[in-house]
C-alpha positions as CSV (number, residue, x, y, z in Angstrom):
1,X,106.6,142.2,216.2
2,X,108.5,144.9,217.7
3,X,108.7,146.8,214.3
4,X,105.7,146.6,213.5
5,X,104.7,148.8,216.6
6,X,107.8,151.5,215.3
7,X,106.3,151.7,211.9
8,X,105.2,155.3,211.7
9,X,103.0,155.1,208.2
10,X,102.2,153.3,205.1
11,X,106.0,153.6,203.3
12,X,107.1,151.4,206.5
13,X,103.9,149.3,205.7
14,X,104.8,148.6,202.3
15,X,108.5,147.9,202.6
16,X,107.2,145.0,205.4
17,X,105.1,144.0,202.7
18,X,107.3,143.6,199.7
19,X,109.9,141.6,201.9
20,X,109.0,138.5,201.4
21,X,108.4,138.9,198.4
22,X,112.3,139.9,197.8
23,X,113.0,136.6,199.5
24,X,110.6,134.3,197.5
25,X,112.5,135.6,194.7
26,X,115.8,134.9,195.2
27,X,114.9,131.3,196.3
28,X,112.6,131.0,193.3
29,X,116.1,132.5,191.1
30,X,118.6,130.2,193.1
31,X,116.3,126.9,192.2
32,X,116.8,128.5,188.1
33,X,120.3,128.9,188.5
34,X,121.8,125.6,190.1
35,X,119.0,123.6,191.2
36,X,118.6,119.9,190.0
37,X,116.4,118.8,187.9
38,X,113.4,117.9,190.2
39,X,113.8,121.2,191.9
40,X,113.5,123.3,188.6
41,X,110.2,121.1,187.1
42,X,109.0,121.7,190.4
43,X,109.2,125.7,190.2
44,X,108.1,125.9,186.1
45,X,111.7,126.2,184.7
């Protein structure tokens, strides 16, 4: 909470925005990679 009273406009905005994102994606990738079989059915893959 305390950044979100330091952001000074909308790039600061977006960049809070698209990080979880980032992080959904690399968990989403890591369950591709070397995740078990349950695990990747479970995702699509």
């Amino acid at each position: 909470m305390q950044f979100l009273s330091l952001s000074m406009g909308w790039a600061d905005n977006v960049l809070l925005a698209m990080g979880p994102l980032g992080i959904i994606t690399i968990v989403v990738s890591t369950i591709r990679i070397s995740g078990g079989r349950r695990l990747k059915s479970l995702i699509g893959r």
